[in-house]
MIDOSE-1310 file (N, C-alpha, C; in nm, 2 decimals, decimal comma, always signed):
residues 279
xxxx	-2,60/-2,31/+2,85/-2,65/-2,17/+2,83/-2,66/-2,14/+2,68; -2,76/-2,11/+2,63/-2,74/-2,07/+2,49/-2,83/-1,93/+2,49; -2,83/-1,86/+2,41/-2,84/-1,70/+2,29/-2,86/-1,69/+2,20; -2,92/-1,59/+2,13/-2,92/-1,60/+1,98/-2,83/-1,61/+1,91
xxxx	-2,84/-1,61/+1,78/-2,70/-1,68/+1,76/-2,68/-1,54/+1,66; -2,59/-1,52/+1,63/-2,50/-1,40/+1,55/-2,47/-1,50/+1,40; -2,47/-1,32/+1,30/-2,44/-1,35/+1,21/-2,33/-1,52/+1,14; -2,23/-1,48/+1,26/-2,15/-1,58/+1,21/-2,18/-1,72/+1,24
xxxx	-2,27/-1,74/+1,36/-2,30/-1,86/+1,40/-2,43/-1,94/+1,32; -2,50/-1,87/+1,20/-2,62/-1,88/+1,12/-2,55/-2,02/+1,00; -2,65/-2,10/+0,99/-2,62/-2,19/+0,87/-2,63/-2,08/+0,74; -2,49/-2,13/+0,67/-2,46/-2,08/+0,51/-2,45/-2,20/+0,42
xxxx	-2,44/-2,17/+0,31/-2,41/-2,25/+0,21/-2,31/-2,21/+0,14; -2,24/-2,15/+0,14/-2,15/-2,14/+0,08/-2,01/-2,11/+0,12; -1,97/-2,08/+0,26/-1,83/-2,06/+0,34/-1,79/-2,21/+0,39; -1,67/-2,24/+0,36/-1,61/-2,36/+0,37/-1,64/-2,51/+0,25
xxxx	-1,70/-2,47/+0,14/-1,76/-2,57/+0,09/-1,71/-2,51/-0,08; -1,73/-2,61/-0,12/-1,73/-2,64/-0,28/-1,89/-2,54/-0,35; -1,88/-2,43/-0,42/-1,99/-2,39/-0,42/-1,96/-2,45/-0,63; -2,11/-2,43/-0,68/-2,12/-2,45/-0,84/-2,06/-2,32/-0,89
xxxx	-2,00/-2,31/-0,97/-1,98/-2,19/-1,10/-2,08/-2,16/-1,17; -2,18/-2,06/-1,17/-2,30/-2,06/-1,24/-2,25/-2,03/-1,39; -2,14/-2,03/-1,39/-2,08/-1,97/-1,57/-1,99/-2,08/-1,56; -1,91/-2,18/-1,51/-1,88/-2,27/-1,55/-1,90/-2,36/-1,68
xxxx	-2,04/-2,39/-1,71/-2,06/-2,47/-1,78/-1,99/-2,35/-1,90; -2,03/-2,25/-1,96/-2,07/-2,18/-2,04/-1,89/-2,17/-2,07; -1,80/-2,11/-1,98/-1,68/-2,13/-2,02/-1,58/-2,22/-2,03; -1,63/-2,32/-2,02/-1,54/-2,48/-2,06/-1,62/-2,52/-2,15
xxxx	-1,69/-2,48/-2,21/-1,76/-2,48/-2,36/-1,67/-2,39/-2,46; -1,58/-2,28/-2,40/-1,54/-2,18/-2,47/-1,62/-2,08/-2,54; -1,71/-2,07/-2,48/-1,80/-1,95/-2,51/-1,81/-1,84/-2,41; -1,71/-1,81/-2,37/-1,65/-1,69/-2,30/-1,64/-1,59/-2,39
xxxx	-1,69/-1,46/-2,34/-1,67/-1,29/-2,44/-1,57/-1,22/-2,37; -1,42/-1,27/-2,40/-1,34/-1,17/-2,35/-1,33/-1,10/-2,46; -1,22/-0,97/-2,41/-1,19/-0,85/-2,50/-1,12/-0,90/-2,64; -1,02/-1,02/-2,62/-0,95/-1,07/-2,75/-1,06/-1,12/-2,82
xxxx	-1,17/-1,18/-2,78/-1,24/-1,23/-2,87/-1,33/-1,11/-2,96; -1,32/-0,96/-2,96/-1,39/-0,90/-3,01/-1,29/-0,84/-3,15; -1,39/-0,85/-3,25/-1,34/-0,76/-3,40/-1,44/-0,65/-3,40; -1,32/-0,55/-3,48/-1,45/-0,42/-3,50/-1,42/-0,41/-3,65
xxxx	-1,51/-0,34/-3,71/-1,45/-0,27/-3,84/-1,34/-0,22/-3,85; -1,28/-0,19/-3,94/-1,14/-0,10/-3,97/-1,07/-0,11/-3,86; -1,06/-0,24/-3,71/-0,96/-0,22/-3,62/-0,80/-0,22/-3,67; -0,75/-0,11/-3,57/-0,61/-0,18/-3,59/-0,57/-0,22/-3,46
xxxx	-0,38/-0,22/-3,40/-0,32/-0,27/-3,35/-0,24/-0,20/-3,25; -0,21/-0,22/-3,16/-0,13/-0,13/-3,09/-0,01/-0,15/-2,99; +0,10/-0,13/-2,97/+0,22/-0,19/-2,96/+0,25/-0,07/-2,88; +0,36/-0,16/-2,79/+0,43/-0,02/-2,65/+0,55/-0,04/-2,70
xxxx	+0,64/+0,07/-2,64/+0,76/+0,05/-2,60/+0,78/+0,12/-2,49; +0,84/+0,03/-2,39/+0,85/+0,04/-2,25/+0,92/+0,08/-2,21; +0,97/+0,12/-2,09/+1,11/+0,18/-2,07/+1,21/+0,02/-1,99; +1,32/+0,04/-2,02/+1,42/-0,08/-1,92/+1,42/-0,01/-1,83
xxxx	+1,45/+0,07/-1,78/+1,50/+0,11/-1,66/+1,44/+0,17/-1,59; +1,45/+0,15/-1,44/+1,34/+0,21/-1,34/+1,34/+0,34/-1,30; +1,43/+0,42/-1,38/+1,47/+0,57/-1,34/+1,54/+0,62/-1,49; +1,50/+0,71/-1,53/+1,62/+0,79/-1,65/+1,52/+0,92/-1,72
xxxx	+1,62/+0,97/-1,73/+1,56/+1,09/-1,87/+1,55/+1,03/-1,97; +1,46/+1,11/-2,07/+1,51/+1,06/-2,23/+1,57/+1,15/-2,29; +1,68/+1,15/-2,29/+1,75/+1,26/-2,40/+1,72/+1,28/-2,51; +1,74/+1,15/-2,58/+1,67/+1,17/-2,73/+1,58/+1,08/-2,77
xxxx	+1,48/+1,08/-2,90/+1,40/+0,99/-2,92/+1,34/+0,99/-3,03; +1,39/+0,92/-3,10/+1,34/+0,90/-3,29/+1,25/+0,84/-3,37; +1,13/+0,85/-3,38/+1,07/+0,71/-3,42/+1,02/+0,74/-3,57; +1,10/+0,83/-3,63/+1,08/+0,87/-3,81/+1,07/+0,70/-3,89
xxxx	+1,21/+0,62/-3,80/+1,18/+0,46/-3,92/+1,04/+0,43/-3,88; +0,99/+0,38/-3,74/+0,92/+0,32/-3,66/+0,77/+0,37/-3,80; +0,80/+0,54/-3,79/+0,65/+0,55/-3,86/+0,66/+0,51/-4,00; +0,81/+0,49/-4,10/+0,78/+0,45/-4,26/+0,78/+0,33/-4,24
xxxx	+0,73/+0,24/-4,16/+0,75/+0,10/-4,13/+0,62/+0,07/-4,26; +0,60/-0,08/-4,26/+0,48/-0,13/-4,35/+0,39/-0,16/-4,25; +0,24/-0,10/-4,25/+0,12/-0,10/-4,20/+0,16/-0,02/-4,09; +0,21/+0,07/-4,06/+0,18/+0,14/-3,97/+0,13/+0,26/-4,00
xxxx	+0,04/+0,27/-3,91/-0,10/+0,40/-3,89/-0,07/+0,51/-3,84; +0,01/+0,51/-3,70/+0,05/+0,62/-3,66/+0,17/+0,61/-3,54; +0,23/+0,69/-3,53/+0,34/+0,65/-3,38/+0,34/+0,80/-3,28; +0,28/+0,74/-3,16/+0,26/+0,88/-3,07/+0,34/+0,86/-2,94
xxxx	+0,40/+0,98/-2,92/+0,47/+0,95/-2,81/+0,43/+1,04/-2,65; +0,48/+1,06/-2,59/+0,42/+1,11/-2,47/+0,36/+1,28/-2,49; +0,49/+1,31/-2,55/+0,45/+1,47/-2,60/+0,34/+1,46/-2,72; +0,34/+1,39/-2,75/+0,21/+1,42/-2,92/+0,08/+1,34/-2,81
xxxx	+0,11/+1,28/-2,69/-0,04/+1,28/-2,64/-0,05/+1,40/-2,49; +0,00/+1,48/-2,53/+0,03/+1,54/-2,40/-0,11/+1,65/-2,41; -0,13/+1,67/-2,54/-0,23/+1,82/-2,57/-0,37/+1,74/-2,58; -0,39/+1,62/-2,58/-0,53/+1,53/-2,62/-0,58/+1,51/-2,43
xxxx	-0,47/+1,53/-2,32/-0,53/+1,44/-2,24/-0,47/+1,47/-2,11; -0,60/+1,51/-2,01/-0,51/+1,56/-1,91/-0,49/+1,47/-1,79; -0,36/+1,48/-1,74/-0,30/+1,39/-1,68/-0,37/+1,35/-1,56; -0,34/+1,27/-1,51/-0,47/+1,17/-1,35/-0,38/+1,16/-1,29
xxxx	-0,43/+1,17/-1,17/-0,37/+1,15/-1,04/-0,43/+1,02/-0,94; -0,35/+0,99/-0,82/-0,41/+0,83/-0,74/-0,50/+0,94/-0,70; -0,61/+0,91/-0,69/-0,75/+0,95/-0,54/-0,78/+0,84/-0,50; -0,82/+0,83/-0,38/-0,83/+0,72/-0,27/-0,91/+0,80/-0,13
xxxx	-1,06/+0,78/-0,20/-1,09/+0,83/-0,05/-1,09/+0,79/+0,09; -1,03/+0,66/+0,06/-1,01/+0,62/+0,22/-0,82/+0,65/+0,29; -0,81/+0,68/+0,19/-0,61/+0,71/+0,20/-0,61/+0,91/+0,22; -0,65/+0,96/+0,30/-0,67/+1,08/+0,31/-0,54/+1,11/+0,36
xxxx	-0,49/+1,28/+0,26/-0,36/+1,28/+0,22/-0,27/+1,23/+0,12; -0,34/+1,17/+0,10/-0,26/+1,08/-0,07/-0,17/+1,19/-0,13; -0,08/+1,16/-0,15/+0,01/+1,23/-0,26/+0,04/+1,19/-0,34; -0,01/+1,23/-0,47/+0,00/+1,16/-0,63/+0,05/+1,27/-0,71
xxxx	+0,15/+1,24/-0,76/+0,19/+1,33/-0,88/+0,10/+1,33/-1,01; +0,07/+1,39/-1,11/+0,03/+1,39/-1,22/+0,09/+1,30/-1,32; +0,02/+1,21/-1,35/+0,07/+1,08/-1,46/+0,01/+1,13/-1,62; +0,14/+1,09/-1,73/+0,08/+1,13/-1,83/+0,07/+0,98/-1,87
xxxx	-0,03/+0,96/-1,99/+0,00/+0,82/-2,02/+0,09/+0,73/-2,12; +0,18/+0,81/-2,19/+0,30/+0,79/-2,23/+0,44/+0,90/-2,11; +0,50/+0,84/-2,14/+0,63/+0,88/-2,03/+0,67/+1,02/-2,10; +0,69/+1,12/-2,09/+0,69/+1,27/-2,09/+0,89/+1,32/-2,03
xxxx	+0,99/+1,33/-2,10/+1,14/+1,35/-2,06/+1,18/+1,23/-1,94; +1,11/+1,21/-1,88/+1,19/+1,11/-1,77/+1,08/+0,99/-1,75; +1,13/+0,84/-1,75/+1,07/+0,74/-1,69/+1,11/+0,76/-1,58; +1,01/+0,63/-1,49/+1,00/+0,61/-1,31/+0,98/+0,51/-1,27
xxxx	+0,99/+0,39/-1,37/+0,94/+0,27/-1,34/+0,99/+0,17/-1,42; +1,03/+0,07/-1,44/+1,11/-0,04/-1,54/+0,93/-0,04/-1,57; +0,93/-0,04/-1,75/+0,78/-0,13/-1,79/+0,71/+0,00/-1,83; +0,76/+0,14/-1,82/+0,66/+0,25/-1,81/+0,66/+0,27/-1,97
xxxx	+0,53/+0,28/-2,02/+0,52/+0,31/-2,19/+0,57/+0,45/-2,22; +0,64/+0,47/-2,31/+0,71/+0,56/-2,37/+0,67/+0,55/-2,50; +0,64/+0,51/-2,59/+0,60/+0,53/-2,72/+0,50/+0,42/-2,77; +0,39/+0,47/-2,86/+0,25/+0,38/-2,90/+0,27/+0,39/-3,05
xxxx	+0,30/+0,28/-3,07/+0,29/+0,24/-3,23/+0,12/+0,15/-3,29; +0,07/+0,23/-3,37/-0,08/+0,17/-3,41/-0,05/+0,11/-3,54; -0,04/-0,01/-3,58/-0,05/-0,05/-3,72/-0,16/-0,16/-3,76; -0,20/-0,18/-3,93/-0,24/-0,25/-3,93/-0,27/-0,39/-3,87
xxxx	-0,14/-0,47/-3,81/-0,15/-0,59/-3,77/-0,13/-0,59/-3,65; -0,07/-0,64/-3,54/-0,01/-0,64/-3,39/+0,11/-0,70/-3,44; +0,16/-0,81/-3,55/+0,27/-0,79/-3,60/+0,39/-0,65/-3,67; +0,29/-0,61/-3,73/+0,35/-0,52/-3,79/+0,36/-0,36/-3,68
xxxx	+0,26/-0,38/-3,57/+0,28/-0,30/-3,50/+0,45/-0,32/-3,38; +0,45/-0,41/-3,39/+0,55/-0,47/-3,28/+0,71/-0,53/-3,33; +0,68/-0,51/-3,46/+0,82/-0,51/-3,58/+0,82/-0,34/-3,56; +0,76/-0,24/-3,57/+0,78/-0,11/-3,55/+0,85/-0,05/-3,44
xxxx	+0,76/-0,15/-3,35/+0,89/-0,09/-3,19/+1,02/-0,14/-3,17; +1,05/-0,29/-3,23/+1,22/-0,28/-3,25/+1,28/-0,20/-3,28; +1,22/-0,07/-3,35/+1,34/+0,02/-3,47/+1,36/+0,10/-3,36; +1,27/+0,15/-3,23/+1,25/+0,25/-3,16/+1,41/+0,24/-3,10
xxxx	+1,48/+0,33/-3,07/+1,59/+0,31/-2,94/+1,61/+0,43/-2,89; +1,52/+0,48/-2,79/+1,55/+0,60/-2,72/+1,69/+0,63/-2,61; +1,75/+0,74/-2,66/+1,88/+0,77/-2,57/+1,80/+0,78/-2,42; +1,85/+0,69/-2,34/+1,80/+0,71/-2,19/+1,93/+0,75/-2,12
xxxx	+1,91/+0,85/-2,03/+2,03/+0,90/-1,98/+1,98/+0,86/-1,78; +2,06/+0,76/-1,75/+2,00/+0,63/-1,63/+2,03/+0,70/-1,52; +1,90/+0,72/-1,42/+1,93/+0,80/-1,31/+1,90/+0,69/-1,17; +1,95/+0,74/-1,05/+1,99/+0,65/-0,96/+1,84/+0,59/-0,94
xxxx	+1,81/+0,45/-0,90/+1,66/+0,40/-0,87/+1,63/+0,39/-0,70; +1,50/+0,37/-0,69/+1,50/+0,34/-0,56/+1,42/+0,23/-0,53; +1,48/+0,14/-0,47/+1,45/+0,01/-0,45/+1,39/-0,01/-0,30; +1,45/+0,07/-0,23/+1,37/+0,05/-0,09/+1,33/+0,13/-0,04
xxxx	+1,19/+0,11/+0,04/+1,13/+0,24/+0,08/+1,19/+0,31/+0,17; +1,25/+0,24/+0,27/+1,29/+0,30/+0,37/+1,42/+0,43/+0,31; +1,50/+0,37/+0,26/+1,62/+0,46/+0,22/+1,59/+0,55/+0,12; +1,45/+0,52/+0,01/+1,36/+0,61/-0,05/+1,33/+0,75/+0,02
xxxx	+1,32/+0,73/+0,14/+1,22/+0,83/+0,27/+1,36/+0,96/+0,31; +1,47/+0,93/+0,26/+1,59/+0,97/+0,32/+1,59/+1,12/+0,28; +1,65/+1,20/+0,35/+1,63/+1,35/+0,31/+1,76/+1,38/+0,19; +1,83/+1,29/+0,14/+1,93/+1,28/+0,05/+1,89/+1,17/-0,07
xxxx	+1,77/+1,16/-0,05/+1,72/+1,03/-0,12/+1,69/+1,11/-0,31; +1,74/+1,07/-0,39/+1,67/+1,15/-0,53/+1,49/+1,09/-0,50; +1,45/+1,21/-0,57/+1,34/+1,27/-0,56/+1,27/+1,23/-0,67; +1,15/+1,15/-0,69/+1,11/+1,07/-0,83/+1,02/+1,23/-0,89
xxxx	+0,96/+1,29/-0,78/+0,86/+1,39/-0,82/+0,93/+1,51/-0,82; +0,95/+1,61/-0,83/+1,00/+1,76/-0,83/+0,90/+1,85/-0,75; +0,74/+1,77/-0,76/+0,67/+1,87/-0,74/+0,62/+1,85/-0,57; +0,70/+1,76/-0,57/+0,72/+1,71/-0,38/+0,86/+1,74/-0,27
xxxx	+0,84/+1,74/-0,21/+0,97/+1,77/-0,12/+1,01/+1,65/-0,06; +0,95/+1,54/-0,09/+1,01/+1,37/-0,03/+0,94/+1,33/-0,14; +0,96/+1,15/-0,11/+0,92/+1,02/-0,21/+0,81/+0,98/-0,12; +0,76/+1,09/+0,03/+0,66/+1,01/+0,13/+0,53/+1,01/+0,04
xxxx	+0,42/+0,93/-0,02/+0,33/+0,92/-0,07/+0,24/+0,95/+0,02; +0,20/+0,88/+0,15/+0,09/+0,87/+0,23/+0,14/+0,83/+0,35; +0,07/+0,90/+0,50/+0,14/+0,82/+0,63/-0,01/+0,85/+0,69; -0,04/+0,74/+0,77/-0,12/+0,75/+0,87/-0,09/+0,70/+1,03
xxxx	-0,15/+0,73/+1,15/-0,15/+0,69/+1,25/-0,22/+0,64/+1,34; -0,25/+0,48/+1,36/-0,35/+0,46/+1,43/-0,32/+0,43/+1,57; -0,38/+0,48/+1,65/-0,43/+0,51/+1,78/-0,56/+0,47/+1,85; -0,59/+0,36/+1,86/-0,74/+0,32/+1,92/-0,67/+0,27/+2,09
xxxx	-0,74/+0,30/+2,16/-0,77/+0,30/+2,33/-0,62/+0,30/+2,36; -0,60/+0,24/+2,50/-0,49/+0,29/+2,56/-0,39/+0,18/+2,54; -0,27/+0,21/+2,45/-0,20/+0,10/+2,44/-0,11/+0,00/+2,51; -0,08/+0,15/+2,52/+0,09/+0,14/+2,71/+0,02/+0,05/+2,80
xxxx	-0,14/+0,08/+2,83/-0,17/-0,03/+2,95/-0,21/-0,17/+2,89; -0,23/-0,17/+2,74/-0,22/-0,28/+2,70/-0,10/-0,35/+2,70; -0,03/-0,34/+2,67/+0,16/-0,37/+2,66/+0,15/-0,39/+2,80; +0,15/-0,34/+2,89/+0,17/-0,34/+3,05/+0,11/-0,44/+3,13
xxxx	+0,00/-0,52/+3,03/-0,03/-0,69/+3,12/+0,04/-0,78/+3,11; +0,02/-0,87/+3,20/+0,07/-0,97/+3,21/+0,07/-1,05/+3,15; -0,07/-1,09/+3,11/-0,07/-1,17/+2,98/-0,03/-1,15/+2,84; +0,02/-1,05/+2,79/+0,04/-0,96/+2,69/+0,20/-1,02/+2,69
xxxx	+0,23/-1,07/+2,59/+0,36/-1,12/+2,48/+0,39/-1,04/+2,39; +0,49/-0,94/+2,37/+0,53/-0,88/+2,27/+0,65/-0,88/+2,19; +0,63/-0,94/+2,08/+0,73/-0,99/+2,07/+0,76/-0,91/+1,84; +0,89/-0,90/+1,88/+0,95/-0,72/+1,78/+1,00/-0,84/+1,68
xxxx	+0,95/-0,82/+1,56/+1,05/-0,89/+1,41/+1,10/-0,80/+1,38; +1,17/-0,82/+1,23/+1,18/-0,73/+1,15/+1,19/-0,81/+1,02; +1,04/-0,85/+0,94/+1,05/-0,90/+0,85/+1,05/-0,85/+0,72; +1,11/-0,93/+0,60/+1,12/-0,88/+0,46/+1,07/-0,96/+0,38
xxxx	+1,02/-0,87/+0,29/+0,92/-0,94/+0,17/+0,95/-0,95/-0,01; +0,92/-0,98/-0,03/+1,02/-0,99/-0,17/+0,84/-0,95/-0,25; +0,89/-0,91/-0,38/+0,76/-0,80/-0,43/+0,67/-0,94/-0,53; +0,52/-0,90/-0,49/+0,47/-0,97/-0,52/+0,32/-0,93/-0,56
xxxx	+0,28/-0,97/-0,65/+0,13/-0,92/-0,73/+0,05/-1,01/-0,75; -0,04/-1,02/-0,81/-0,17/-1,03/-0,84/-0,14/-1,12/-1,01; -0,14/-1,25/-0,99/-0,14/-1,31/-1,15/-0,25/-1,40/-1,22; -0,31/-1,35/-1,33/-0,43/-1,31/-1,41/-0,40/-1,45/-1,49
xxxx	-0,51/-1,49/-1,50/-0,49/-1,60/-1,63/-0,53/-1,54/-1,77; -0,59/-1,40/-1,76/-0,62/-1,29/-1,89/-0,48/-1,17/-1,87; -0,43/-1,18/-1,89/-0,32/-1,02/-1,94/-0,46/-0,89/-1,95; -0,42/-0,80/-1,92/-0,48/-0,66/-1,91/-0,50/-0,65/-2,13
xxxx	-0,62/-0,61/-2,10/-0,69/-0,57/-2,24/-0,74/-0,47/-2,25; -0,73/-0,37/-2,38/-0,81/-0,26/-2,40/-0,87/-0,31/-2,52; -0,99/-0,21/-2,56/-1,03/-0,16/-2,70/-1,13/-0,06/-2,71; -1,09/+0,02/-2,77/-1,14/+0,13/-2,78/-1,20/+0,18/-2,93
xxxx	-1,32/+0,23/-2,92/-1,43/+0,29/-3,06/-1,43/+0,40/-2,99; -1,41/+0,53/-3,12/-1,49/+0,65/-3,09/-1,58/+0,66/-3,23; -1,68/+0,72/-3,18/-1,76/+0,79/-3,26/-1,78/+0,91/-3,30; -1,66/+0,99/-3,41/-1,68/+1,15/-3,39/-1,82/+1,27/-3,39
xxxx	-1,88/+1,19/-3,47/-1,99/+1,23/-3,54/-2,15/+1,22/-3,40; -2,12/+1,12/-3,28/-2,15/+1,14/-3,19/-2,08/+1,20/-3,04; -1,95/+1,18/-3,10/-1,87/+1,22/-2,98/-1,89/+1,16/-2,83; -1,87/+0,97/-2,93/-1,89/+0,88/-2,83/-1,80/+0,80/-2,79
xxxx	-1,76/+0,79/-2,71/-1,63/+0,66/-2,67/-1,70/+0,54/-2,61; -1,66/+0,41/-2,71/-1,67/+0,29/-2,63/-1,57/+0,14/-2,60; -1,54/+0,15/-2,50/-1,39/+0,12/-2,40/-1,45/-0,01/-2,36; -1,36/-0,10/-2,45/-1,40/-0,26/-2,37/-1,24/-0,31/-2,27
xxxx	-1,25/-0,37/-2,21/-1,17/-0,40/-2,13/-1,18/-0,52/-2,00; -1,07/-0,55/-1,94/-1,06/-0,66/-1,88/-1,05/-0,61/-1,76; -1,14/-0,55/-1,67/-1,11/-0,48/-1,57/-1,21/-0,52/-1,47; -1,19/-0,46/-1,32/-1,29/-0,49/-1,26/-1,36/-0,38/-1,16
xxxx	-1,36/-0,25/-1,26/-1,39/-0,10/-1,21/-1,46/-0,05/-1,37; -1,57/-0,11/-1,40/-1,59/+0,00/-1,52/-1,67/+0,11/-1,53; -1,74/+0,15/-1,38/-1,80/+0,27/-1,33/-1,67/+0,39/-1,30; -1,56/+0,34/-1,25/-1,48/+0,42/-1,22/-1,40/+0,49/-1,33
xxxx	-1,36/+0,35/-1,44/-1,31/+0,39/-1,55/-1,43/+0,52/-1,66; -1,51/+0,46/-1,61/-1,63/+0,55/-1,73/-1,59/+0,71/-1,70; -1,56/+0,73/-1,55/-1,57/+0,88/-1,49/-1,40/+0,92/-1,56; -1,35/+0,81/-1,51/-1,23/+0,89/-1,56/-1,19/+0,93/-1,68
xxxx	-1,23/+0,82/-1,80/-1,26/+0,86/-1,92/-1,29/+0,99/-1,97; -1,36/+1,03/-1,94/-1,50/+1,11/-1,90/-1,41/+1,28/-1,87; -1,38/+1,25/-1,79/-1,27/+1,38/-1,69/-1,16/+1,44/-1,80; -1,13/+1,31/-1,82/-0,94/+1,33/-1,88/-0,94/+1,35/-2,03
xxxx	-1,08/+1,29/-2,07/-1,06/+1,32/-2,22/-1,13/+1,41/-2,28; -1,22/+1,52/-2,21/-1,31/+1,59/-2,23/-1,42/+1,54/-2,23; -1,46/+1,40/-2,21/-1,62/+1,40/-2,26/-1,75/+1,42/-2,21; -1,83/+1,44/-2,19/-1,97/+1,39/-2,12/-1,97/+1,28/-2,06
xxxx	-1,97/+1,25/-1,94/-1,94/+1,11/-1,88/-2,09/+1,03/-1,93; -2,17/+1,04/-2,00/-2,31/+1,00/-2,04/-2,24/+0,94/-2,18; -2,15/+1,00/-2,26/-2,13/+0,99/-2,39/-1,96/+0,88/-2,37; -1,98/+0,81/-2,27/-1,88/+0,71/-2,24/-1,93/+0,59/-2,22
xxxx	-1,88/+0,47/-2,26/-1,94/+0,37/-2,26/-1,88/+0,23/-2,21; -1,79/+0,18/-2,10/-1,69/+0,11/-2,06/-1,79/-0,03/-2,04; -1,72/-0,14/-2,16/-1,77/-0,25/-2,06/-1,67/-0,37/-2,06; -1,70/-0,40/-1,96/-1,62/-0,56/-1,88/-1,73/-0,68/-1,88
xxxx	-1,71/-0,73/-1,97/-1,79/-0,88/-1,99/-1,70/-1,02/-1,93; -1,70/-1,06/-1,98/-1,58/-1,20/-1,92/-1,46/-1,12/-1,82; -1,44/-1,16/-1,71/-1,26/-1,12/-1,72/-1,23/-1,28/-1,64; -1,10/-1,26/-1,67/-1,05/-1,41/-1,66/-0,93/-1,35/-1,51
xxxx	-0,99/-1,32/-1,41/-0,94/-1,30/-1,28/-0,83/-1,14/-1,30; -0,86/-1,08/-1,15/-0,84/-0,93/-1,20/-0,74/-0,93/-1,03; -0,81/-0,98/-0,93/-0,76/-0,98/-0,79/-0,70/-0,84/-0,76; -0,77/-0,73/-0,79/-0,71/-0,60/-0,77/-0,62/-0,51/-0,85
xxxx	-0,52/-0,58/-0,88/-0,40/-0,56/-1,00/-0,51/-0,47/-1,14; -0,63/-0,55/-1,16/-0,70/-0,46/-1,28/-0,77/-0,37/-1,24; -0,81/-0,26/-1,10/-0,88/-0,17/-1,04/-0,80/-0,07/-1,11; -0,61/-0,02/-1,07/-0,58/+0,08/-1,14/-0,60/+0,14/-1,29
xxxx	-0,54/+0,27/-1,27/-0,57/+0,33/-1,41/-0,40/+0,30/-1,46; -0,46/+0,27/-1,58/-0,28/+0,23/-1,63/-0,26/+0,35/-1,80; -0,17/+0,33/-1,78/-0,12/+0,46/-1,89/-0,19/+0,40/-2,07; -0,10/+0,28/-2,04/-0,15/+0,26/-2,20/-0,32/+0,21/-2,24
xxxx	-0,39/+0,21/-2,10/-0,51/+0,20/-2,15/-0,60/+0,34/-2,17; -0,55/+0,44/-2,07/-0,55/+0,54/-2,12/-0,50/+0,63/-2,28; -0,39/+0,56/-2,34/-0,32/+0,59/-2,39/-0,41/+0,55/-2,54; -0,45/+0,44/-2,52/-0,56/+0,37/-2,61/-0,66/+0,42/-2,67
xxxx	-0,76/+0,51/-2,57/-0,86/+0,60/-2,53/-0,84/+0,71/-2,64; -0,71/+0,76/-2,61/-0,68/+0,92/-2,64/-0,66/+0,85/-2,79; -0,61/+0,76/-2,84/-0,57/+0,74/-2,99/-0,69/+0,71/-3,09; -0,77/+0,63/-3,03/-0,91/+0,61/-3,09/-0,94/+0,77/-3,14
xxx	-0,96/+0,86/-3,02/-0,99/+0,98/-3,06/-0,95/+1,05/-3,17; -0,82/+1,03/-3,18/-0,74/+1,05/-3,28/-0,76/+1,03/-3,40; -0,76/+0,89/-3,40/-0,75/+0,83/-3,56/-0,88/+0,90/-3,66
């Protein structure tokens, strides 16, 4: 007996098989345009200092050496970019309900994350910028972390957000047809784990890249980067830093694998954005 045949039963060329790299040739030549490969005029450098710990206040925080360092341009910390840039939140229109706190792009009295940028050193060199964040040593005063979601959820659980009443981000429930009489065949095997995962991402053979030009005199931003959203970044640009989303200009030429990890908005590329403006 045969049918027409459905999408999936159609001859392809390309599922299960070895397909060509149409840019292959061009990057084993090394003529790839990533973001490291670009120079601008008068560029400088820019250097983090991150937080160690996945939870803490900062009590105190000095970066007076950091700025008489040699070749350094400027040192901004979460409060000196707090008045340039207004803070972003997750949106997810398919995650309806999302609860996203307000992210600034330097860390603002308390980190929430081991890795989270707390201070942006810009100097002439990426050496001399990154000799500047040794000097930095912020008093962090360490508050308890949360490592598991479950015990995260706890009504005794510390609270990462203030401006929430739990750590719950998002819950949904799916419900399609009748399940109980599903479960209730005979042929139906149900069988209960309880498995654990150990944390695991997305790894790039490019590290995440910014670079940022403004133009005051047009009041134009142009944002190169290693990403794999530069319509989305344009808007956000656009939103957070005051501009005309027309007078924003994001592009992603080469990226050397992004697998999702490069979709979010991350602070210090933000943080990058707001300093251009600056300088």
């Amino acid at each position: 007996m045969t049918g027409p045949l459905s999408i999936f039963d159609k001859p392809n060329s390309y599922i299960g098989k070895s397909v060509p790299r149409p840019d292959a040739r061009r990057l084993s030549e090394g003529r790839g345009r990533f973001v490291d490969d670009k120079q601008l005029p008068r560029m400088v450098h820019a250097a983090f200092l991150r937080s160690p710990y996945a939870h803490a206040t900062i009590a105190g925080l000095d970066v007076a050496e950091a700025r008489s360092m040699p070749g350094v341009v400027a040192v901004y910390t979460g409060a000196d970019l707090a008045d340039h840039v207004e803070p972003y939140v997750g949106v997810l229109s398919h995650l309806a309900g999302l609860r996203s706190a307000p992210q600034h792009p330097l860390a603002v009295d308390r980190v929430r994350w081991q890795g989270e940028p707390v201070v942006m050193v810009i100097a002439k060199s990426r050496a001399a910028a990154e000799d500047a964040v040794e000097t930095i040593m912020p008093d962090y005063e360490e508050l308890p972390a949360l490592t598991d979601p479950e015990a995260a959820l706890a009504a005794d659980a510390p609270r990462l957000h203030a401006a929430f009443d739990s750590n719950l981000a998002w819950e949904r429930t799916v419900d399609v047809g009748d399940v109980k009489a599903a479960f209730a065949r005979d042929d139906v095997t149900i069988v209960e784990r309880r498995f654990r995962f150990g944390r695991h991402t997305g790894v790039t053979l490019e590290a995440r890249a910014a670079l940022a030009e403004y133009d005051p005199a047009e009041d134009r931003l142009t944002f190169h980067y290693s990403g794999q959203a530069p319509h989305m970044m344009q808007y956000i640009f656009a939103k957070h830093l005051g501009l005309p989303e027309e007078n924003v200009r994001v592009v992603a030429e080469d990226v050397g694998g992004s697998f999702g990890i490069k979709i979010h908005t991350y602070g210090d590329e933000i943080a990058t954005a707001v300093a251009a403006k600056l300088l």
